[in-house]
C-alpha positions in Angstrom: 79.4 98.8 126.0 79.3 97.7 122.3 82.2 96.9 119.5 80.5 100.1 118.3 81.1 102.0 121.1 84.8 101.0 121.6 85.2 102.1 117.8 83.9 105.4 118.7 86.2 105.5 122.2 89.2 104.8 119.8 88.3 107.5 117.4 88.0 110.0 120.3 91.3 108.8 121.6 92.7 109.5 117.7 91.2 112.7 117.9 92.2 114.1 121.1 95.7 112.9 121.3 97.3 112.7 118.1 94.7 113.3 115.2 94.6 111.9 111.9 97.0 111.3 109.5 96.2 111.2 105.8 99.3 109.1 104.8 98.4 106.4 107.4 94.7 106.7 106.0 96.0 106.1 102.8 98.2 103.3 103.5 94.9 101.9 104.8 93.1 102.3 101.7 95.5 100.9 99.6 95.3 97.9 101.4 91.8 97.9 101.2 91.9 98.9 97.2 94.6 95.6 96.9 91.8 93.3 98.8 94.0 93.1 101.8 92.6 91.8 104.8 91.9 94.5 107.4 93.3 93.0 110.5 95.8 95.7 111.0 96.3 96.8 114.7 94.2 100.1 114.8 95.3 103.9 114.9 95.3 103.7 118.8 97.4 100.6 119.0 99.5 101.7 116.3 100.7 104.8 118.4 101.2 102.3 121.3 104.3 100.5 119.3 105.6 103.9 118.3 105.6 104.7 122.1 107.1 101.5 123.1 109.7 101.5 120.6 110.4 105.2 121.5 110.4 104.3 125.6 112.8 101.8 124.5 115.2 103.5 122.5 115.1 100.9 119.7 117.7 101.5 116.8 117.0 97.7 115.5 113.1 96.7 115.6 111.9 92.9 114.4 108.4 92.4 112.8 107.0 88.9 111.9 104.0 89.3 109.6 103.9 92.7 107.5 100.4 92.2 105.5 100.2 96.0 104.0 102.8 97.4 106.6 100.6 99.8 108.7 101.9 98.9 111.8 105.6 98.9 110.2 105.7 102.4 109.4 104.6 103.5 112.7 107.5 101.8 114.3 110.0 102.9 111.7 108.7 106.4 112.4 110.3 106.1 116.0 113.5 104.9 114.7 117.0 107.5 114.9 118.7 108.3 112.1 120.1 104.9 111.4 117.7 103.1 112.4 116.4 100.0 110.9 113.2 97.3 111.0 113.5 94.4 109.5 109.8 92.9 108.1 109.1 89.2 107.5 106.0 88.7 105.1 105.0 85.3 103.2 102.5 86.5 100.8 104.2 88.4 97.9 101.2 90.8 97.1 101.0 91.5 100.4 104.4 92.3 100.6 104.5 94.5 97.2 101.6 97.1 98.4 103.4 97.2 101.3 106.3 98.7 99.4 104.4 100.9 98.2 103.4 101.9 101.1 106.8 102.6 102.9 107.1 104.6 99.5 104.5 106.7 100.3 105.2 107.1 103.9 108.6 107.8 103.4 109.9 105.0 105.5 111.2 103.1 102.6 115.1 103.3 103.5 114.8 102.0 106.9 112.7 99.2 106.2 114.0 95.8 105.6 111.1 93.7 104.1 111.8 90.0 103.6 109.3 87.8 101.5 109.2 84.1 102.0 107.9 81.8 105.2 108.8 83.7 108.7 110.6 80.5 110.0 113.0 80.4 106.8 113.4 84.7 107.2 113.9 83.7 110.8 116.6 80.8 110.0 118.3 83.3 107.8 118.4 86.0 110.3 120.0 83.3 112.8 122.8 82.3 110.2 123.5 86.1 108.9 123.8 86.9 113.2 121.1 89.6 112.2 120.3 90.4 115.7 120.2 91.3 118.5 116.5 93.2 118.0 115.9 96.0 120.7 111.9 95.3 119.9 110.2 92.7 118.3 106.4 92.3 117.5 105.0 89.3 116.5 101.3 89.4 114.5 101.5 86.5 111.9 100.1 83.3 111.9 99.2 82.6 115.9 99.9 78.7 115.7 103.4 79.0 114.9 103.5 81.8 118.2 105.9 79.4 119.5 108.2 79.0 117.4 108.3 83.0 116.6 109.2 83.2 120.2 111.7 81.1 120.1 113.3 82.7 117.5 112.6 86.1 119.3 114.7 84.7 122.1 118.1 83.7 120.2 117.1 87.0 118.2 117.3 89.1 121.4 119.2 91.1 124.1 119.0 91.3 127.6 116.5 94.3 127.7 115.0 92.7 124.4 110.7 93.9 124.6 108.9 91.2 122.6 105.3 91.8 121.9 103.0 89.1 120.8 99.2 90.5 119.5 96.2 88.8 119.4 96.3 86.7 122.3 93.3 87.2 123.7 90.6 86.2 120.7 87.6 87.7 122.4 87.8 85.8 125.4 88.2 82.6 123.4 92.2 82.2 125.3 90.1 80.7 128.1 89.0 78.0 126.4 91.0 74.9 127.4 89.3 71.9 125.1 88.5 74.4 122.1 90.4 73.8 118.7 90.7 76.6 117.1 94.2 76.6 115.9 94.3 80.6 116.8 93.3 80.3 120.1 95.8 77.4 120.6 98.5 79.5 119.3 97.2 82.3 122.0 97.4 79.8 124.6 100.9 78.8 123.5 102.2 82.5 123.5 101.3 82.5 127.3 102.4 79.2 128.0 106.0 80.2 126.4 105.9 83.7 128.1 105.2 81.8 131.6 107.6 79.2 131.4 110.6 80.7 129.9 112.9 82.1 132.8 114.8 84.5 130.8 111.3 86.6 130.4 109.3 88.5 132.6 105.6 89.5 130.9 102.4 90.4 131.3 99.5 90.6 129.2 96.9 93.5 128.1 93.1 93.6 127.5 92.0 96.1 124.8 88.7 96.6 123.3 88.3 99.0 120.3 87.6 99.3 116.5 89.4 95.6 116.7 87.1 94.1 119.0 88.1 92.4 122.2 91.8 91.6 122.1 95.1 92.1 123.5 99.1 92.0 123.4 101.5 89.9 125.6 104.2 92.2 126.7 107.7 90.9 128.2 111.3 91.8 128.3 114.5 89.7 128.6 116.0 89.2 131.3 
């Protein structure tokens, strides 16, 4: 099958299981209006954090790397009353459309956003004892997937579900002697998965309107 046939697979998933929404639409064209890039998780894999986060009962959700916050508001959509997720963006006009759109989705008061390098966010988190997270997701810049994990760990609770996306890079994860700094960061994600003893993982394959990709999945132990 084709990347154009996996677009239209994810649009009949869309339409048969939860239909469309025309605030999440617009949140997508805003970003797209703002010059955004559009390397947002899709509709499909959107609804797949809101489940997670739901299956896990998260009142306290961690997300390092915002962009327009498309995949933020679906998670702060499963939050209870009294819920919070705190954001980490780096680029400012990133981080005021998505304000905007939290504003238009309604989201606004249980969204944290912090603008600024992730690592520093992440530092500050540390020092203000910000966690423990019940979820975190992790979709910013894939060489520092390390350290983000890291962080994720001293961040977390036994029972703690981490998600890493974009670790497959169309296949490219295989390639041992390759140099792409995104791929390396891919490979780093599952060498850090593997070899940590507090966290048992797996990782997904997905093909769709975002090509051939996938999530890591793992939860502390």
């Amino acid at each position: 099958m084709s990347k154009r046939s996996w677009a239209a697979v994810d649009d009949y998933i869309v339409g048969s299981l939860f239909g469309a929404d025309p605030v999440l639409d617009a949140v997508l064209a805003a970003n797209h209006d703002h010059g955004l890039p559009a390397i947002d998780v899709s509709p499909a894999q959107g609804k797949l954090l809101s489940l997670l986060a739901r299956v896990q009962g998260a009142k306290k959700i961690l997300e390092i790397g915002t962009l327009g916050g498309y995949s933020t508001i679906w998670m702060a959509r499963a939050l209870p009353a009294g819920g919070k997720i705190v954001t980490l963006e780096l680029d400012p006009h990133h981080a005021g459309v998505a304000r905007s759109n939290f504003e238009r989705a309604g989201v606004s008061e249980r969204v944290d956003l912090r603008v600024g390098p992730a690592l520093q966010s992440l530092a500050a988190l540390g020092a203000e004892n910000g966690g423990p997270f019940d979820l975190i997701f992790i979709d910013a810049d894939k060489p520092n997937n390390p350290n983000y994990l890291s962080w994720a760990m001293r961040l977390s609770r036994s029972g703690t579900v981490i998600i890493c996306d974009n670790v497959i890079r169309d296949g490219a994860v295989l390639d041992q002697g390759g140099r792409d700094p995104n791929v390396e960061g891919a490979r780093a994600a599952f060498s850090f998965i593997g070899s940590e003893k507090r966290l048992d993982g797996t990782a997904i394959q997905t093909v769709g309107a975002k090509g051939y990709d996938g999530f890591a999945i793992a939860i502390v132990e």
